[in-house]
N, C-alpha and C positions, 0 to 999 in steps of 0.2 A: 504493500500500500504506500509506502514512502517512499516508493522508489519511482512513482509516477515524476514526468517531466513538472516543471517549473511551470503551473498553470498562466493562461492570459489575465489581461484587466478584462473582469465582467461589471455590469453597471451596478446589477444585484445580485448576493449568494445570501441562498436560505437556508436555514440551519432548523429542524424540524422535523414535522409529523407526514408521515404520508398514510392513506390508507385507503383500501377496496373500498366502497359501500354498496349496501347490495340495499336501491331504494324501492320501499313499498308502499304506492300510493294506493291512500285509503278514505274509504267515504265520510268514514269519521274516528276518531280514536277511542281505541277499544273500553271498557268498562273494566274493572281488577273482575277476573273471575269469568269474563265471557271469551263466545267465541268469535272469532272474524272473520269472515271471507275477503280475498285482493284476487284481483285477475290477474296482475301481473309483478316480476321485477326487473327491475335493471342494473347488472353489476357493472360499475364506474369507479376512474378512479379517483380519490381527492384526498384529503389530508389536506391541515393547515399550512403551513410553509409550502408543501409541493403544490397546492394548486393556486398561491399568490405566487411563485416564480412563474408559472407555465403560464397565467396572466402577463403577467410582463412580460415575457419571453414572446406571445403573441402580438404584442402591441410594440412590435420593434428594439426591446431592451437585450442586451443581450443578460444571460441572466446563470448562475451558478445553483446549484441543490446538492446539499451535504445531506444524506440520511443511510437509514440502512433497510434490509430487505431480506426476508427469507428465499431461499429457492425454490419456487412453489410457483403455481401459475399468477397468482396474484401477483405475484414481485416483477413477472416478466411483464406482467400488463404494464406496471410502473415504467421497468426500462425502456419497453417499446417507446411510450408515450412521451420519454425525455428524446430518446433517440431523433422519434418524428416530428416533433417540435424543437429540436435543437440546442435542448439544454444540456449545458454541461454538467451530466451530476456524476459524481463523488462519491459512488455507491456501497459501501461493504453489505456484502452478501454471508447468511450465517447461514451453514449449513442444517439440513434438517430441523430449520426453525419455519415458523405458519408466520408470512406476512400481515401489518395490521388488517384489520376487516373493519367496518360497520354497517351495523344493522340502520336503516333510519325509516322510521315509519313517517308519511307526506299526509295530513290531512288535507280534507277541503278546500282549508283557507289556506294553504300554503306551509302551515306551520311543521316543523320538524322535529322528532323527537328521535333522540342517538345511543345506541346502543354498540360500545366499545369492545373487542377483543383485542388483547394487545400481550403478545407475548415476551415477559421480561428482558430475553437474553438480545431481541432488537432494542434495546434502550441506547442509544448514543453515546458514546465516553465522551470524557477530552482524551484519554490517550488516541482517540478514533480520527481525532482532527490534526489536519498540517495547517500550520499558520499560514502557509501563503496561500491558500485556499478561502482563507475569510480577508486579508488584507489587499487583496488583489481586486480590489469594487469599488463599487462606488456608494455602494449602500450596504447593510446589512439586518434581514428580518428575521428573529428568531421569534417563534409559540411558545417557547419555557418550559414543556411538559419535561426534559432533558434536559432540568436543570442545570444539572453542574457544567453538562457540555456547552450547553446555551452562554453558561456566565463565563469560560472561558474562552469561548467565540467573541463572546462584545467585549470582554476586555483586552482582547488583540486591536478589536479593531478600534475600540477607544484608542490607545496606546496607539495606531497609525494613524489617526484623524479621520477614522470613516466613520459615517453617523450611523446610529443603531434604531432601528425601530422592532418594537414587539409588540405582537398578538397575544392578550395574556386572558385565562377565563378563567384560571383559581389559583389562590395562593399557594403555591408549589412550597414544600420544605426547600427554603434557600432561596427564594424568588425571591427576598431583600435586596440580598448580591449582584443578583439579575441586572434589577431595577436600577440599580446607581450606575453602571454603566452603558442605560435607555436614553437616548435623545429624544424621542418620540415613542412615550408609549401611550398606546392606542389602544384599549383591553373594552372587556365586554359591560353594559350596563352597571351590574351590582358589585363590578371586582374592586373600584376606587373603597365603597363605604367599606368591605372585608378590610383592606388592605389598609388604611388608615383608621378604621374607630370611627370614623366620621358619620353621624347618620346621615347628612346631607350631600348630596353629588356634587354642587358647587365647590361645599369646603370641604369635603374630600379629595379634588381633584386638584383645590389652593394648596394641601397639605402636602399631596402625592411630589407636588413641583418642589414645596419646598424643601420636602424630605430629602427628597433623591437627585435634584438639582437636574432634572431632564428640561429640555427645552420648551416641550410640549406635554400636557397631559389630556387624554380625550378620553369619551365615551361612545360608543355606538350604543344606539336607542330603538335599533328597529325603524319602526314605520315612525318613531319620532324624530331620527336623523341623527346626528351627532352633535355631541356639545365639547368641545375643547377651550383650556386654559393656555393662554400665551404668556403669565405672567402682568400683565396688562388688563387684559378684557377677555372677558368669554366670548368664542365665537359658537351660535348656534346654527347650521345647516339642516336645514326641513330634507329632510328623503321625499323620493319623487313618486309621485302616485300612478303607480301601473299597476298592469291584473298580476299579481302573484299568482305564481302556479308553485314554488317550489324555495324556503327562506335556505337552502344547505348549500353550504357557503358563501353565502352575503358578507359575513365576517371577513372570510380570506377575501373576496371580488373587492372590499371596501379598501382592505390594507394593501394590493394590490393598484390599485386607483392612486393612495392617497401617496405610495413609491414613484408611481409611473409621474404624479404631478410633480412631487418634492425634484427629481432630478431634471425635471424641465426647468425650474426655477421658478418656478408659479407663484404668487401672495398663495398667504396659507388660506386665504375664504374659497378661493378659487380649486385650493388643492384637497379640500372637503369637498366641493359643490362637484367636484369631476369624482372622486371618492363614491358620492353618496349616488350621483348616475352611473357608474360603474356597478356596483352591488345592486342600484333599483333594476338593471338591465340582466341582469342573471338569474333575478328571482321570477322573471315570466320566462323560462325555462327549467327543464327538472334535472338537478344533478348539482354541484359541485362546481363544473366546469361548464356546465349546460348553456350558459345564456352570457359566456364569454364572447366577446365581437369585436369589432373595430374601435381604434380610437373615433371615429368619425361617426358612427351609430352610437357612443358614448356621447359628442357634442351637439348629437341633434337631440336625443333625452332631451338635454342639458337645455338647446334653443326652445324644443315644443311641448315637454312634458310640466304640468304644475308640479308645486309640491303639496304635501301637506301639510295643514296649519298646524305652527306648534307655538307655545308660549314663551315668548320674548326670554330674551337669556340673562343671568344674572348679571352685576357691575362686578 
């Protein structure tokens, strides 16, 4: 593994989750105790980090993926997928180990509920990482679920001046560590008030900044948009109102979005508002990667689609 050549500069390497999902859309979600009928599924592939690179990687970045992979057909769906989309990834492959899966039932409204298998001996080291593999970017996205690996990733790339963004949904043993070397982090609804004590989202996300001294701290809010702290002022971005068919991977489309804008050099309102049409554009399709498209059907969202209303953002 260290003996590979002296990789290129890529604009982003993601350090993270990949995973099967095998989605089943359903009329409505189930009751504890009953039974369901689904006509159908569809095995896809997604994970946090690997389907925000293959986003970027589609919208002309060129883009790096550090993770690992059983040898099983699921792992090879993975490497196909980096292959035919042209991402560089960084694979360790474990023998005789079951690549991530998830289960995700799709209701009606769109909504997604995720059901994990994830086999310990795929967990990420640092020993698994070469430094010039993360410092070799121009950005860097880790999901945190691989902690320690994650924190040894952003703190290379801190230590070379690359700026770190993470996708973070729960307080991982050692996410502190993480976090101090986050420029942008970017995490789910309720993780700011865990993560600081704070029962409010505002001053949790005042605390998070000044805890950690990131540049930026935000939230995604669903069909409420995103609220981030600049230190300054809060900026609120309304999400855009389209049919939902499918919320699994809004998350990743969003931090993918808000990557693709930060390295164009966009004001930050702009690099939410293209964020937030990125992720509204993936969820009227079903999957993970399903309702990925052009930059260019991201900016017409952007010119034709409303948003929806949300309430005025904190001082």
């Amino acid at each position: 593994m260290k003996a590979m050549a002296e990789p290129g500069k890529v604009d982003l390497v993601g350090v993270g989750l990949n995973a099967i999902d095998t989605l089943i859309p359903l009329s409505h979600f189930p009751a504890r105790g009953s039974k369901t009928e689904y006509t159908r599924a569809s095995i896809l592939p997604g994970g946090q980090a690997a389907t925000t690179v293959i986003a970027c990687q589609s919208w002309g970045l060129s883009t790096r993926y550090i993770g690992k992979l059983g040898d099983d057909e699921a792992g090879n769906l993975h490497r196909n997928e980096f292959v035919r989309t042209g991402v560089d990834a960084r694979l360790i492959t474990v023998p005789n180990a079951a690549s991530p899966q998830s289960l995700i039932l799709v209701d009606d409204g769109g909504e997604r509920t995720v059901l994990c298998r994830r086999d310990e001996r795929l967990l990420l080291q640092p020993s698994d990482l070469d430094r010039s593999w993360i410092v070799n970017a121009r950005a860097l996205l880790v999901d945190g679920f691989e902690t320690a690996a994650a924190t040894q990733a952003a703190s290379w790339a801190r230590a070379a001046g690359v700026p770190v963004i993470a996708d973070l949904d729960e307080t991982y043993p050692g996410v502190e560590d993480l976090i101090a070397n986050v420029d942008f982090l970017i995490v789910s609804r309720d993780f700011p008030t865990r993560l600081t004590g704070e029962r409010h989202l505002e001053q949790a996300l005042r605390a998070a900044k000044k805890r950690y001294g990131c540049m930026i701290t935000a939230a995604t809010l669903g069909s409420d948009g995103v609220l981030a702290w600049d230190g300054k002022q809060f900026h609120m971005n309304a999400a855009y109102r389209v049919r939902v068919v499918d919320t699994t991977g809004a998350g990743d489309i969003f931090h993918a979005g808000f990557i693709y804008a930060l390295l164009q050099g966009w004001p930050l309102d702009r690099q939410l508002d293209f964020a937030c049409a990125a992720a509204a554009l993936n969820c009227t399709c079903s999957g993970a990667r399903g309702g990925i498209n052009s930059v260019e059907a991201i900016e017409r969202i952007m010119a034709t689609t409303p948003h929806y209303a949300v309430a005025p953002a904190a001082d």
